[in-house]
N, C-alpha and C positions, 0 to 999 in steps of 0.2 A: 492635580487635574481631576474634574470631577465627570466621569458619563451619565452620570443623572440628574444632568444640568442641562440647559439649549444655551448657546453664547451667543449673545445677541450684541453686533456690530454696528456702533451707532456712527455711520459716515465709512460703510464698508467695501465703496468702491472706489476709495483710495490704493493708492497704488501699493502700501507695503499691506492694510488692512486687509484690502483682498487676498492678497497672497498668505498674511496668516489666518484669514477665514479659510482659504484651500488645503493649508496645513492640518489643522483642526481634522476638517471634514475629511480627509486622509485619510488618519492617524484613529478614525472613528469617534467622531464626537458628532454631534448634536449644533448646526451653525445656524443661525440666520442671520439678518440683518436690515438696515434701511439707509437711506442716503436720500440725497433729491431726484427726481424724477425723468432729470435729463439721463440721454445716451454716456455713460462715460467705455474707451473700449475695453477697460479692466472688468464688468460685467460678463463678459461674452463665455468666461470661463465656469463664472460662478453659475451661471445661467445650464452651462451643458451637466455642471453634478448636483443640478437640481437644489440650488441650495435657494431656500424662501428670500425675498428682497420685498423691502416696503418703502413708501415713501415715509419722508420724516413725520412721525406724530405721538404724542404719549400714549397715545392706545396702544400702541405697538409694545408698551412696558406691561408685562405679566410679572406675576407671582414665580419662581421654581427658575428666572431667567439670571445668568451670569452679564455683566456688564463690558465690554470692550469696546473703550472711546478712542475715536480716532484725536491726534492732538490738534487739528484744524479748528475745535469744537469747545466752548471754552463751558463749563460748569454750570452756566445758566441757558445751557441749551433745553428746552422743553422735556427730552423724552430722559435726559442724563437729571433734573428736578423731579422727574416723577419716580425713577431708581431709587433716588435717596429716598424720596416720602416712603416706598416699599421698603426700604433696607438693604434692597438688595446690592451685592458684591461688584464695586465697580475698581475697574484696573484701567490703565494709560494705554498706551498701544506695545510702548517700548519700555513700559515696566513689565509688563505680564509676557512679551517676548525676552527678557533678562531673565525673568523667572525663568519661562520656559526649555531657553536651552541650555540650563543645567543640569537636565537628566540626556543628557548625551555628552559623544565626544563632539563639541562645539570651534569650528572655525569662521571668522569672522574676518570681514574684507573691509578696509575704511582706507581710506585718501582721499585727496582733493579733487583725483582725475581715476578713470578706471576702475572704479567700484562693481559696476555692473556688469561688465565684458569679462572682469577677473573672477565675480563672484560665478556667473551665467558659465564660465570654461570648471571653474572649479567645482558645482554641481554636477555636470555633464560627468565629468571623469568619475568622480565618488560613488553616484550614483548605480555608474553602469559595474564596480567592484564592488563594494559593497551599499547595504539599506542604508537608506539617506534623507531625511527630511529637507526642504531648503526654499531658502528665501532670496529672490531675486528682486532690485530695485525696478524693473520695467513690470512688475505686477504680477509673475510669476511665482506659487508656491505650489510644494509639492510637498505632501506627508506619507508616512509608509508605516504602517503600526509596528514595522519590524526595525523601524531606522536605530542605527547607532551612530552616527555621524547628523551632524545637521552643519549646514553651511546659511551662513546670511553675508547681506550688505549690512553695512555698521554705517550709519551716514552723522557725518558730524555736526550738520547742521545744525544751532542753537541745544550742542552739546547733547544730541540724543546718542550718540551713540557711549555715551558715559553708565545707560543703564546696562550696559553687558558689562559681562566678566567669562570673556571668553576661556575656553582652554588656548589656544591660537591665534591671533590677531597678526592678519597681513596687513600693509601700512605701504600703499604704493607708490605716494608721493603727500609734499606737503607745497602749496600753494597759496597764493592769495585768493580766496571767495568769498561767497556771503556777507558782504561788505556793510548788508544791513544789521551782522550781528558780530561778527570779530574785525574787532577795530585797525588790526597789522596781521600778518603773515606770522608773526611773531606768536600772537593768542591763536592763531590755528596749532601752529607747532606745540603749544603750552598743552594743549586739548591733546592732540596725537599724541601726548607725552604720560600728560593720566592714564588716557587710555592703555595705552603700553605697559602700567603699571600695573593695571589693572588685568594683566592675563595671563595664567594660573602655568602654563608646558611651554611657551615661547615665541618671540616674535616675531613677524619675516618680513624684512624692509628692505627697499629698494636702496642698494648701495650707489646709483646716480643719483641721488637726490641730496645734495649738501647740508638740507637739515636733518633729516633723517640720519646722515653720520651720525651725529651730536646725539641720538637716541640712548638714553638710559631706561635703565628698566630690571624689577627684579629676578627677570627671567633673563636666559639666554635671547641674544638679539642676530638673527643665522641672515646676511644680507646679500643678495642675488643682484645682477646686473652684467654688463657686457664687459667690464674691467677686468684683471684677473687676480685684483686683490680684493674679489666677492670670495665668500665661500660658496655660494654657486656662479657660474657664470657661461653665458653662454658664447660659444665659438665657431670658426669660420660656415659665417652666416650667408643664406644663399636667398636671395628676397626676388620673387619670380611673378608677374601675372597668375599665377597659380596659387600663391600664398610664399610660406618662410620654412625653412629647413635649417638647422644647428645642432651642433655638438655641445651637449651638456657636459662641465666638470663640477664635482664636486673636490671642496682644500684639493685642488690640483688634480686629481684623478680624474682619465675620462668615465662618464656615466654610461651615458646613453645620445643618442642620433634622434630625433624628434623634426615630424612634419605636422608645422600648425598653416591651415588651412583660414586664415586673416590676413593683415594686411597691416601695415605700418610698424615703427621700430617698439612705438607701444605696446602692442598685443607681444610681440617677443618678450618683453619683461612680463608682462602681464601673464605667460606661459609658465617662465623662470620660477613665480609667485607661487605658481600650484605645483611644479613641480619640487621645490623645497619641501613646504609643508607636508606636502605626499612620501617625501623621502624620508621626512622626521618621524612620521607615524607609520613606515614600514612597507607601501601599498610596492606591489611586484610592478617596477620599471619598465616590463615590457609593454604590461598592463595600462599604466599609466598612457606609454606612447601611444600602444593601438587605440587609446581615447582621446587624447587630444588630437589625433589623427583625423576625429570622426564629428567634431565641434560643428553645428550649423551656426555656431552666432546666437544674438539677443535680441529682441523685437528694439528697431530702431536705434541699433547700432550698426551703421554702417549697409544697410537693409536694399540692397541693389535691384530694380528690373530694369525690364526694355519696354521701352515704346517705339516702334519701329528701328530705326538707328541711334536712338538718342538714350543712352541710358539714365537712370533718373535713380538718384541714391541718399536717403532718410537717414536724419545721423542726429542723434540728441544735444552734439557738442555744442555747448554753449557758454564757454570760455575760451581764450585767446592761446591756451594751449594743447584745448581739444580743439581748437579751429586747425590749427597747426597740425596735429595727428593725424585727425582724417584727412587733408589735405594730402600729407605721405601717403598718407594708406593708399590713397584713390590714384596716387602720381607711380605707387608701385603697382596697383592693380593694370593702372591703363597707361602706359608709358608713353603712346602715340595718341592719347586724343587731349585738346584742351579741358582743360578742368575751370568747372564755371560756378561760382560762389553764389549762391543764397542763401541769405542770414538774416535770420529775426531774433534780436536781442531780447534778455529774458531777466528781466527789471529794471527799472532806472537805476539804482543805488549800483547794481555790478556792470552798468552798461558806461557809467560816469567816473567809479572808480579805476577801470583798466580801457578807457577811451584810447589810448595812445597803444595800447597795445594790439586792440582788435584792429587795429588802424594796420598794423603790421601783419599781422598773423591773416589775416583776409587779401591783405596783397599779395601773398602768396600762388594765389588761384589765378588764373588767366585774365577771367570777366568775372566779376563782382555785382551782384546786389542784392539789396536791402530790404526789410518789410518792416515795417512800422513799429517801436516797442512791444512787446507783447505785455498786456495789462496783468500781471498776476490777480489773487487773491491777496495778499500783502503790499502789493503796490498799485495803487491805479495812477499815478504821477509823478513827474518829479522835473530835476533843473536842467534835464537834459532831450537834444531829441534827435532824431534818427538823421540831419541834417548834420547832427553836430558829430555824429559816428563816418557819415559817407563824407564830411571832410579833411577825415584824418585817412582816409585809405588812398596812397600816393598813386591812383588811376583815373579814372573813368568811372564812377558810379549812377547805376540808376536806381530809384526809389521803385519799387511793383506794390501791388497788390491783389487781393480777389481782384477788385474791379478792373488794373490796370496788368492783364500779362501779356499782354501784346510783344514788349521787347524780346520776352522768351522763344517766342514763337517761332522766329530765323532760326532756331538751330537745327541741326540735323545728325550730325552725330557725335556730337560734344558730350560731356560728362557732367552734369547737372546735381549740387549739392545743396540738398535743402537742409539747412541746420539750422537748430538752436531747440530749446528746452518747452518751448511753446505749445501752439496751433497748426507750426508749419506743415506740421505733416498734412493737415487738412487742404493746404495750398497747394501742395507736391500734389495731392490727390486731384484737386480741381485743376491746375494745368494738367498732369495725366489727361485728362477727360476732354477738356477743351483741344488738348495739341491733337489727342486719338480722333477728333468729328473733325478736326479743320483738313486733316491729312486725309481721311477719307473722303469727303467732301472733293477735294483737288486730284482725287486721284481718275 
């Protein structure tokens, strides 16, 4: 790492980019960057520690400037052509983050569900013990020039997270996803299996997860879950409107008593996850508890207000088994109101490969509906459509949109779940806005 360098971020309001632009800027370095010119809300941060932002153009490329491409951005991007003509020093996102947290004690979070929430609880804790650098997937990075510890999300997505070599690698689950790029459940498992290989003090896997048993690896593999042939596991569990409370054992011994302030039987393992890890590298137990005591959560996970009686709650899950979780979550939070389903699927390719599943994992929820595919950047098309999602859900489904929220309207103190990986949240915000003027207006 060089300080007499500026690192210039080319597509820097992407969500991991930004966060290691924040790190950087921490840890005292020299950041800028450029992207397009639209609002994105990962800005908003880089905005308050003053860090320069430009739109896309090779002007933007100087002399004395370090290179960090976001991978959205392929080689014949303009200002990454003008680099090379310079010479200057151009790095991946997630080669120069491999690099990177090798001058630390580095822990790293990857699975197919819970990356975020795991990684977002496992900062919180480290942080508030000891200096911590860290990487969260909802766009949050934090650097500290004194960090000894750095935590990230490891996302396995078309195999990025194969460029670390963590000291530690949590591994929460292994599932079917990305179906535009691993062909079976099978080449997921393959991938969490390198990676496993690939890290250096030990690995800590979810012992409910049937592939994850089958994990080898050259390091010790310490596996948590609610069984009690984990070597951590948690016990008589108390799941409240309030949040979760359990008794940790570790090989049989009680630990410790823990009150995590979440919601669903996920976040409990997802608790289990850091509390391993934490016990392997020595952090004081008490310590531990009074911080995960004190967790607010992750920007849209599981992200609750009120509007009048109607609570209204943002949730990223955008698979049939994070459909499923939050669903728990929200049925322990609110025992007595109906729980009512909004989902915007988030590709064709993962909307067509687990059609029959989201069909289930959505009937779950009381009332159901649907918004339109969400068009990524990698998919704007494909053989499926949101008809053919709303008639595998065994109820009553209706199609909304901006234009159409009217059906929303009648509720009044229902529990309202906007998910999926998209825009939604943007739609969650316009009803907000729409139900807030209608209600006033009649009152």
């Amino acid at each position: 790492m060089d300080k007499n360098t500026t690192y210039h971020f080319v597509g820097i309001k992407g969500s991991g980019m930004s966060a290691l632009a924040l790190i950087l800027h921490g840890e005292g370095y020299k950041v800028q960057g450029s992207d397009l010119g639209k609002y994105f809300f990962t800005q908003q941060e880089l905005e308050n520690k003053g860090i320069p932002m430009f739109e896309f153009s090779p002007d933007n490329i100087k002399e004395g400037l370090t290179i960090i491409a976001g991978n959205a951005f392929g080689d014949d991007h303009p200002e990454l052509v003008k680099a090379r003509e310079l010479g200057l020093p151009i790095y991946r996102y997630h080669k120069f983050l491999g690099d990177l947290i090798k001058n630390y004690t580095s822990i790293a979070v990857s699975g197919s569900h819970g990356k975020t929430s795991t990684t977002g609880l496992l900062s919180h804790v480290v942080s508030h013990i000891q200096p911590t650098s860290y990487l969260i997937g909802d766009g949050t990075g934090f650097g500290d020039e004194a960090a000894n510890y750095f935590a990230l999300e490891a996302c396995e997505y078309r195999h990025h997270f194969l460029a670390y070599s963590p000291d530690y690698a949590i591994i929460t689950n292994v599932d079917f996803d990305h179906p535009d790029f691993y062909p079976s459940i099978d080449a997921v498992f393959d991938a969490m299996q390198t990676f496993a290989n690939q890290t250096h003090k030990g690995v800590i896997a979810c012992g409910e997860d049937e592939y994850l048993r089958k994990l080898e690896a050259k390091v010790p593999v310490h596996f948590y879950g609610f069984s009690h042939d984990n070597e951590v596991y948690a016990d008589k569990i108390e799941r409240t409107p309030e949040g979760s409370q359990f008794d940790v054992y570790i090989n049989g011994e009680f630990y410790h008593h823990f009150v995590l302030p979440a919601f669903g039987q996920h976040n409990i393992l997802n608790a289990l996850a850091v509390i391993t890890v934490l016990n392997l590298e020595g952090f004081d137990k008490d310590l531990v508890a009074q911080h995960i005591a004190s967790f607010p959560g992750v920007k849209r996970r599981f992200s609750a207000r009120k509007v009048n009686n109607l609570t209204l709650i943002d949730d990223y899950a955008h698979h049939p088994s994070e459909i499923r979780a939050t669903i728990d979550a929200a049925q322990q939070k609110f025992p007595h109101k109906r729980i009512v389903a909004v989902f915007q699927p988030h590709t064709f390719s993962r909307t067509i490969a687990l059609l029959d599943e989201f069909g289930k994992a959505l009937s779950l929820a009381d009332d159901v509906y649907l918004v339109d595919i969400f068009h990524s950047a990698r998919e704007h098309d494909g053989a499926v459509t949101i008809q053919d999602l709303a008639a595998k859900v065994p109820k009553n489904v209706e199609i909304i949109s901006n234009q159409h929220l009217s059906p929303l309207m009648d509720y009044t103190d229902e529990v309202l779940l906007f998910m999926g990986a998209g825009d939604i949240d943007e739609l969650s915000k316009q009803f907000e806005k729409a139900y807030s003027q209608l209600n006033k207006t009649s009152l």
